[in-house]
C-alpha positions as CSV (number, residue, x, y, z in Angstrom):
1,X,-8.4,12.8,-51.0
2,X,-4.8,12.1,-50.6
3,X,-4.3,10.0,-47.1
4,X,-0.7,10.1,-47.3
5,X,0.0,12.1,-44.3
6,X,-2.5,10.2,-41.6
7,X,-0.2,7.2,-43.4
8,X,3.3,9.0,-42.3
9,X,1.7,9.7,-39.2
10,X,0.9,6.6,-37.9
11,X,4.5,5.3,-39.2
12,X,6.2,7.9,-37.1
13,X,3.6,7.3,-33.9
14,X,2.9,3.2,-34.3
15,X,5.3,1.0,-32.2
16,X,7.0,-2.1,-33.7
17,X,7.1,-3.4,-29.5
18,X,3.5,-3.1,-28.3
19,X,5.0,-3.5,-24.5
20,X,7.0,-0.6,-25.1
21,X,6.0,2.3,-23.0
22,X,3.5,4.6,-24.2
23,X,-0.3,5.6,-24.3
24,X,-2.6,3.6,-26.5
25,X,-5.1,5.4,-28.5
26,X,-7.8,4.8,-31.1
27,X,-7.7,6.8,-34.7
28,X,-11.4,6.9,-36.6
29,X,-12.3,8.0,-40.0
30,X,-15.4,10.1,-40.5
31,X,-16.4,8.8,-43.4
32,X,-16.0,4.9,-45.0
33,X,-14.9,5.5,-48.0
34,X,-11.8,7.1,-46.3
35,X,-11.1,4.3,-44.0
36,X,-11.4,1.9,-46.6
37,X,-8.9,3.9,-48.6
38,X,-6.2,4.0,-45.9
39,X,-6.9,0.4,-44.8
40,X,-6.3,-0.7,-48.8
41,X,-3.1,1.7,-48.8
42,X,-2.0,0.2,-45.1
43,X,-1.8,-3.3,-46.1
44,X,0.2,-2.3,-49.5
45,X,2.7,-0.4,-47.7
46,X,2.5,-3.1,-44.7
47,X,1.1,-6.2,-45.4
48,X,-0.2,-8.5,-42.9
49,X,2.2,-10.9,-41.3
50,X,5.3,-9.0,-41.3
51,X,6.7,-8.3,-37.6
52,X,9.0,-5.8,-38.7
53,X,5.7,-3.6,-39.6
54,X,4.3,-0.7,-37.5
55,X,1.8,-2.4,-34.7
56,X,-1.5,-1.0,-35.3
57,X,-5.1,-3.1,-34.7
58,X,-7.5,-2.4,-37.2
59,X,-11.3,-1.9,-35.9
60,X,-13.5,-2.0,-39.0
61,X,-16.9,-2.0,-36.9
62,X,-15.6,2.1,-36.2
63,X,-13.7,2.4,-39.1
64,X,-10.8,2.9,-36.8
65,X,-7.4,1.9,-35.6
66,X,-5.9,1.3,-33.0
67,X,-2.3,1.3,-31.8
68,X,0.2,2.9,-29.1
69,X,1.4,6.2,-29.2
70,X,5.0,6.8,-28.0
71,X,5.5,8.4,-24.4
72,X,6.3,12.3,-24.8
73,X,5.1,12.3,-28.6
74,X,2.9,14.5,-29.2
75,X,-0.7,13.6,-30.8
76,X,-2.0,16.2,-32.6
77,X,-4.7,15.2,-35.4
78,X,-3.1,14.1,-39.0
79,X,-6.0,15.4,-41.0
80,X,-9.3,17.0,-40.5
81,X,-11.1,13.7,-41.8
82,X,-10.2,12.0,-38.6
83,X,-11.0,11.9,-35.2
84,X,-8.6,10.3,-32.1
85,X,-9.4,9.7,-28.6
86,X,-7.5,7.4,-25.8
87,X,-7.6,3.3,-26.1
88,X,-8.6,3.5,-22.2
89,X,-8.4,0.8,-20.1
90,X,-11.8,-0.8,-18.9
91,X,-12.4,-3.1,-15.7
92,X,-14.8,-6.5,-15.0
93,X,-16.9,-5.1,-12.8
94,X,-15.3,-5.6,-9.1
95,X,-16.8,-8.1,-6.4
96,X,-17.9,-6.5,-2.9
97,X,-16.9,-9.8,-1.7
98,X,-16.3,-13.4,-3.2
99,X,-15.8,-16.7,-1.7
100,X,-15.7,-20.3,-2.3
101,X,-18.8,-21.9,-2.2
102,X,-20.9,-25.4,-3.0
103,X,-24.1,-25.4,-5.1
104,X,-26.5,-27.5,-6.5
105,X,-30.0,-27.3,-7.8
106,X,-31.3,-23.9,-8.4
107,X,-29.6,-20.9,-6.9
108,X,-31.9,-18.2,-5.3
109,X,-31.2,-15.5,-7.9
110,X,-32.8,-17.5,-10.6
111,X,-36.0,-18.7,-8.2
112,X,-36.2,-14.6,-7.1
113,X,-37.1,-14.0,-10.6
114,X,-39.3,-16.8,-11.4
115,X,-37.1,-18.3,-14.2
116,X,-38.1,-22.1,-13.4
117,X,-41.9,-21.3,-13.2
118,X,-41.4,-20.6,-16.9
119,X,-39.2,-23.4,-18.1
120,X,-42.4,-25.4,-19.0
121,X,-43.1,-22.2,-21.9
122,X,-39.2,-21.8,-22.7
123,X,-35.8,-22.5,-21.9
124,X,-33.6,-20.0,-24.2
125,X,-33.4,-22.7,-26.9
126,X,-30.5,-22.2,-29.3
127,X,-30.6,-18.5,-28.5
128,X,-27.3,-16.9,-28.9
129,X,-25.7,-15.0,-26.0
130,X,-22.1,-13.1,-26.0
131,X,-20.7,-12.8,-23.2
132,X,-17.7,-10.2,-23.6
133,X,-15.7,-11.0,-20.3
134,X,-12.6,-13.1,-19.0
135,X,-13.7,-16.4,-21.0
136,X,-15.0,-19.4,-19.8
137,X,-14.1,-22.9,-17.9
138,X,-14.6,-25.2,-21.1
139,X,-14.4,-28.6,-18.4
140,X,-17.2,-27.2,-16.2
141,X,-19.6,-29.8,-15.9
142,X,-22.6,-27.4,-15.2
143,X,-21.7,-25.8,-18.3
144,X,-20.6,-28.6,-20.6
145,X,-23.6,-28.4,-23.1
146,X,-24.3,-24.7,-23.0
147,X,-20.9,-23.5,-24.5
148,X,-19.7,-22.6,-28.1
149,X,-16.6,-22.3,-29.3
150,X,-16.6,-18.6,-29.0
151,X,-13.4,-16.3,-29.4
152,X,-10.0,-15.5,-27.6
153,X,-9.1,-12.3,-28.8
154,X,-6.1,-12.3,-27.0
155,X,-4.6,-15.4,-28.4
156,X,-6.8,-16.1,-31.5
157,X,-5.6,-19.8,-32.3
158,X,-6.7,-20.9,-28.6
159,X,-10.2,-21.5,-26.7
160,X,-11.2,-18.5,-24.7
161,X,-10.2,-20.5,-21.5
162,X,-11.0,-18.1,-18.2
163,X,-8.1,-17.2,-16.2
164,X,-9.9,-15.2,-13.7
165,X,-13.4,-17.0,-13.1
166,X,-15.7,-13.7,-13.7
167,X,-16.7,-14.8,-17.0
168,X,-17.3,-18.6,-15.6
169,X,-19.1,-17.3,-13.0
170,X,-21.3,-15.1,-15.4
171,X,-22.0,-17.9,-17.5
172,X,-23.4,-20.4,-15.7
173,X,-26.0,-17.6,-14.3
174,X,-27.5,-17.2,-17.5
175,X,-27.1,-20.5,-18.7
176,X,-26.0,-23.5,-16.4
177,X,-27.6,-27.0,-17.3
178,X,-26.7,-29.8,-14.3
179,X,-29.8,-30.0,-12.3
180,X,-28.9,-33.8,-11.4
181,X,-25.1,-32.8,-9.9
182,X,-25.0,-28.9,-10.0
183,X,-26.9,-26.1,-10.5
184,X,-28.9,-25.1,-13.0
185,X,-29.4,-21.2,-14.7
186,X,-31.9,-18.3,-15.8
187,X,-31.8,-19.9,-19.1
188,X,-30.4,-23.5,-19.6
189,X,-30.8,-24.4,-23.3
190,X,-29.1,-20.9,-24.7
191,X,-25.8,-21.0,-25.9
192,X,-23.3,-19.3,-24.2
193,X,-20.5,-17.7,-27.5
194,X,-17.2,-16.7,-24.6
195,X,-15.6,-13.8,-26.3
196,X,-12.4,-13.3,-24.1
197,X,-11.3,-9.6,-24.5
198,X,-10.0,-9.3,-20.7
199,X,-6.7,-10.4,-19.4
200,X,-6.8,-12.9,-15.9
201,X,-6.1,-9.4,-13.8
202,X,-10.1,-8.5,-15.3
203,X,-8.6,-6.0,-17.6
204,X,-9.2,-4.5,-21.2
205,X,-8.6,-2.2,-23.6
206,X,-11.8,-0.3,-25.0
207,X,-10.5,-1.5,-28.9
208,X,-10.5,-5.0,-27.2
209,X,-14.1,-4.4,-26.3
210,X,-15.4,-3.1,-30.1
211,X,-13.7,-6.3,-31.7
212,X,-15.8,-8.5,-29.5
213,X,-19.2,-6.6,-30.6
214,X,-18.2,-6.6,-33.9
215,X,-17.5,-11.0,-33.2
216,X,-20.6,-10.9,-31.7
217,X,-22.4,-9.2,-34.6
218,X,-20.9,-10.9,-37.7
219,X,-22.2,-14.0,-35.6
220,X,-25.0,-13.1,-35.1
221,X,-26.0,-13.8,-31.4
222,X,-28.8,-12.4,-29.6
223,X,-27.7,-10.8,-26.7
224,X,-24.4,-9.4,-25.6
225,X,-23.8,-9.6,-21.9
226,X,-21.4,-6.9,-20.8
227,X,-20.5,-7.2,-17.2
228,X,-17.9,-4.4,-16.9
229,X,-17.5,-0.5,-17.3
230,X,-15.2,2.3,-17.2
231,X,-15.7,6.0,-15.7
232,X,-15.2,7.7,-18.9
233,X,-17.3,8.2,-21.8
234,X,-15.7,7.0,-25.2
235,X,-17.2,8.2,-28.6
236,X,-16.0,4.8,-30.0
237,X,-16.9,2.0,-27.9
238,X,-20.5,4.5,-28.7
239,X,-20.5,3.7,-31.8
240,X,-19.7,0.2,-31.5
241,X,-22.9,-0.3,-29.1
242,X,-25.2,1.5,-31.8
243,X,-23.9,-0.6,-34.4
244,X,-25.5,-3.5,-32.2
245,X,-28.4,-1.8,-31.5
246,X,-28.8,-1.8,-35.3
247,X,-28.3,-5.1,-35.7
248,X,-30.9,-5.9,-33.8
249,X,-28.8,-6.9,-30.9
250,X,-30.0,-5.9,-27.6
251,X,-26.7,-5.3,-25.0
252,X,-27.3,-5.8,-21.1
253,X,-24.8,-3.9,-19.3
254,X,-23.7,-3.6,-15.3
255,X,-24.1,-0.1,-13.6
256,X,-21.3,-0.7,-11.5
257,X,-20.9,-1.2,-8.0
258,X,-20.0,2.6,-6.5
259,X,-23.0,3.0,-4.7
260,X,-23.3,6.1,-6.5
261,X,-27.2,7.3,-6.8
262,X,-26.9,9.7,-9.6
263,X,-24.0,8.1,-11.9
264,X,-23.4,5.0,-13.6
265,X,-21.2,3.4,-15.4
266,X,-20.0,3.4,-19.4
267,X,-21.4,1.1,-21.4
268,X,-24.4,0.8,-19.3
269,X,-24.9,4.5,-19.5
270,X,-25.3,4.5,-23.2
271,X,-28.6,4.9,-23.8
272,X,-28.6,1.7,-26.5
273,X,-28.0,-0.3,-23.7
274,X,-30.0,-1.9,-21.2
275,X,-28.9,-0.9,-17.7
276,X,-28.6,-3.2,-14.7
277,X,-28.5,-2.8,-10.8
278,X,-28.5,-5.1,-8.1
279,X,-30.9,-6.2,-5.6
280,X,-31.0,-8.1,-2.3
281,X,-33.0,-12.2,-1.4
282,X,-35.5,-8.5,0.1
283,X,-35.9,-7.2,-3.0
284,X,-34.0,-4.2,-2.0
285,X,-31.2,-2.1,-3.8
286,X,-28.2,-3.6,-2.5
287,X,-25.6,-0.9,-0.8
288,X,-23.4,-1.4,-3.5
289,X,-25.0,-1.6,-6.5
290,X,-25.1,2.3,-8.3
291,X,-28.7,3.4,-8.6
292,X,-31.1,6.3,-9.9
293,X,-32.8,7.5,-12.8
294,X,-30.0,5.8,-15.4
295,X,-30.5,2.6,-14.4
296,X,-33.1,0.6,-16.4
297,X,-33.8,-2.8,-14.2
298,X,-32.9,-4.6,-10.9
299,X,-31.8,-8.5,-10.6
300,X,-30.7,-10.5,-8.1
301,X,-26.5,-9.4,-7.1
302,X,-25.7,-10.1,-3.6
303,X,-24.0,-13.4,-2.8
304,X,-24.7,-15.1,-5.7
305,X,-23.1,-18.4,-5.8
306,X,-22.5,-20.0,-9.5
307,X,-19.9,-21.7,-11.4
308,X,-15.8,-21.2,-11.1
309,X,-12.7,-22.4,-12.1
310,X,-11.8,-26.1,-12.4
311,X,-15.2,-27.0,-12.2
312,X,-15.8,-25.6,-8.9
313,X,-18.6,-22.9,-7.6
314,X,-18.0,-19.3,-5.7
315,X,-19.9,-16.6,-4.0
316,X,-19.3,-13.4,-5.4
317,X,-21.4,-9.7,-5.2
318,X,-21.8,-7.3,-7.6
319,X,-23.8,-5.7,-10.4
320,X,-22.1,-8.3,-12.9
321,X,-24.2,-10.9,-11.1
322,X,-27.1,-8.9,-11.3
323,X,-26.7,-8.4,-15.2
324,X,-26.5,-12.1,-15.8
325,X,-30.0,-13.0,-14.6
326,X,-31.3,-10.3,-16.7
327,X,-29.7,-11.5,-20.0
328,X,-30.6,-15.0,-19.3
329,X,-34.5,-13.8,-18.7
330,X,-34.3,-11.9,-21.9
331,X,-33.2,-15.4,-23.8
332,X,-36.2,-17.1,-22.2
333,X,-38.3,-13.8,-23.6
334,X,-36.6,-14.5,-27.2
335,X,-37.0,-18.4,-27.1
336,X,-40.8,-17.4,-26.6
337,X,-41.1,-14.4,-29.0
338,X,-38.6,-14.9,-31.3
339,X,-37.6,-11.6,-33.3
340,X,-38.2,-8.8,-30.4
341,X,-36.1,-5.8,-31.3
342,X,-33.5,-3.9,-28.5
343,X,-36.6,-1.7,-28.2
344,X,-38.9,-4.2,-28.0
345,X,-37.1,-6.1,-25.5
346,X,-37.3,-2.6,-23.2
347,X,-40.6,-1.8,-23.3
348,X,-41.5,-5.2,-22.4
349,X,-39.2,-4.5,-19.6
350,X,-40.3,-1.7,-18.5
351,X,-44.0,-3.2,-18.2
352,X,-43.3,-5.9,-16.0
353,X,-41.5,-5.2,-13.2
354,X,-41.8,-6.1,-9.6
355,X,-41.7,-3.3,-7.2
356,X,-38.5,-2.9,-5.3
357,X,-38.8,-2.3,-1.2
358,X,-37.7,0.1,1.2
359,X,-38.9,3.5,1.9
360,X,-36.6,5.0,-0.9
361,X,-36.6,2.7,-3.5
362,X,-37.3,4.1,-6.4
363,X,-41.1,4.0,-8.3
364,X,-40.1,4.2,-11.8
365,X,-38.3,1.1,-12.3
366,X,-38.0,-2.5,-10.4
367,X,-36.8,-5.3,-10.6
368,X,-36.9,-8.5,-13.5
369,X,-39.6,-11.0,-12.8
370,X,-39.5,-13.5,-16.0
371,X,-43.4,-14.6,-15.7
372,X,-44.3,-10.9,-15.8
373,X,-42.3,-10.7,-18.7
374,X,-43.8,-13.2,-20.6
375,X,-47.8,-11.9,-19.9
376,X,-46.0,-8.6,-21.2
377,X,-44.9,-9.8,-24.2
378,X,-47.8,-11.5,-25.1
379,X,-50.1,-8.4,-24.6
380,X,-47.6,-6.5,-26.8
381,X,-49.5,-9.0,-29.6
């Protein structure tokens, strides 16, 4: 098959200034033989290196590209064998408020779910988790032992240093280890792997996204904690989760924090993810968390207080909090029963729930309670 107009086409379209103005978008091949084609064509006509070359990203986990497309050029498709679809822009998932706060010992997220009743069983040992966020506070001394080296994919010869906090603050949820001087989380012997794919505003591009799952899976980690979303469904960050799934990697992903009680958010609303909303210290839905059948589990997401910025703790609210005590009690369940798959992992889930409160809370789901978990998992056999 002769590639050589999709080639032309991204010549004429790709920008040499990628803060020139213009509309970024994502190109993907229908079939691998074709992408590896044009990628061995690409690099002969542009290798690697060369700043004078057309700026494109190449996403091999989608067999894809990605690059920006010139304001008030039109797209069009270069050849039947392809398929293109906007780069968007995805968010961390907003706070309903956040404030600075002091902590130590166990927060009451973590003793809501009845993570420290099970430390004497597990602890997460050596289970990997990716967190796909703003990075994370390397200095913290809560978080000190729990951290790997991770990825910045923004700056790949530095440490994925948080600019923002989110990511700080979702780390030491799942996996703070200070019980003496600070606080301690769901699961404090996993190992946190920081992949920083947002900027210090909380912002991403989808293609930013897919190269951190595709980090997380040629590392193999265990979990991938995704505490963001976007309105808009996208056919390649799609295939990007199932590619996890596959792996054998289960994803935990925020619904988002509309209040909305039909909708949620993308990636939680991919089916190969596992869904989170938020609760209340009364086990009720909290008013902002987004609710209803498409969400899969409840955690603890209203004032959470965990680990910030220069070592510090804050108070924030939000589904994002909510998602990080569920990925932390799903390294606990994988310290204990080592080898669950994504499907696995949800049915133990869906088995062991506590019942949420309130008159319209909803029957068929609840929220995480770790020692339930376990009891589930060991009936599974």
């Amino acid at each position: 098959m002769d590639l050589s107009p999709v080639l032309r086409w991204l010549e004429e379209r790709a920008l040499t200034a990628p803060d020139r103005q213009g509309v970024r978008c994502m190109l993907r091949f229908r079939h691998p033989r074709d992408y590896r084609r044009f990628v061995r064509e690409w690099t002969a006509r542009h290798p690697p290196g060369r700043p004078e070359g057309p700026a494109i990203r190449l996403l091999p986990l989608i067999r894809g590209v990605s690059f920006m497309l010139p304001a008030g050029r039109p797209a069009g498709l270069p050849w039947a064998g392809c398929a293109l679809e906007p780069d968007s822009r995805i968010a961390v998932h907003g706070t309903v408020r956040s404030a600075p706060a002091v902590e130590q010992g166990i927060p009451w997220g973590v003793k809501q779910i009845r993570a420290p009743m099970a430390w004497r069983l597990t602890t997460g040992y050596r289970i990997k988790v990716g967190v796909i966020d703003t990075g994370v506070d390397f200095s913290h001394p809560d978080l000190r032992h729990s951290i790997s080296r991770g990825i910045n994919l923004l700056a790949r010869s530095m440490l994925p240093h948080d600019d923002n906090g989110h990511g700080t603050h979702i780390a030491g949820t799942i996996a703070a280890a200070n019980q003496l001087h600070g606080m301690v989380g769901v699961a404090p012997r996993a190992v946190i792997h920081p992949v920083k794919a947002f900027d210090h505003n909380g912002s991403a591009y989808v293609s930013d996204i897919i190269l951190g799952i595709e980090w997380c899976i040629r590392n193999r980690v265990d979990i991938i904690n995704m505490s963001f979303g976007m309105k808009t469904r996208s056919r390649a960050l799609l295939a990007a989760v199932q590619n996890a799934w596959r792996a054998g990697i289960i994803i935990v992903a925020s619904s988002g924090n509309d209040a909305k009680r039909k909708a949620i958010d993308y990636p939680a609303r991919f089916p190969q993810t596992l869904s989170v909303g938020a609760t209340t210290r009364m086990r009720r839905i909290a008013p902002f968390s987004n609710r209803g059948s498409l969400v899969d589990i409840y955690a603890p997401g209203d004032k959470i207080i965990s680990a910030w910025l220069r070592g510090k703790y804050n108070e924030m609210s939000g589904t994002s909090m909510a998602t990080s005590h569920v990925t932390g009690a799903i390294a606990l369940l994988l310290a204990y029963r080592p080898g669950l798959s994504p499907a696995e992992i949800k049915e133990i889930l869906r088995n062991s729930m506590n019942p949420l409160r309130g008159a319209k809370a909803p029957k068929r789901t609840g929220e995480i309670d770790v020692m339930r978990m376990l009891a589930a998992a060991d009936r599974l056999g």
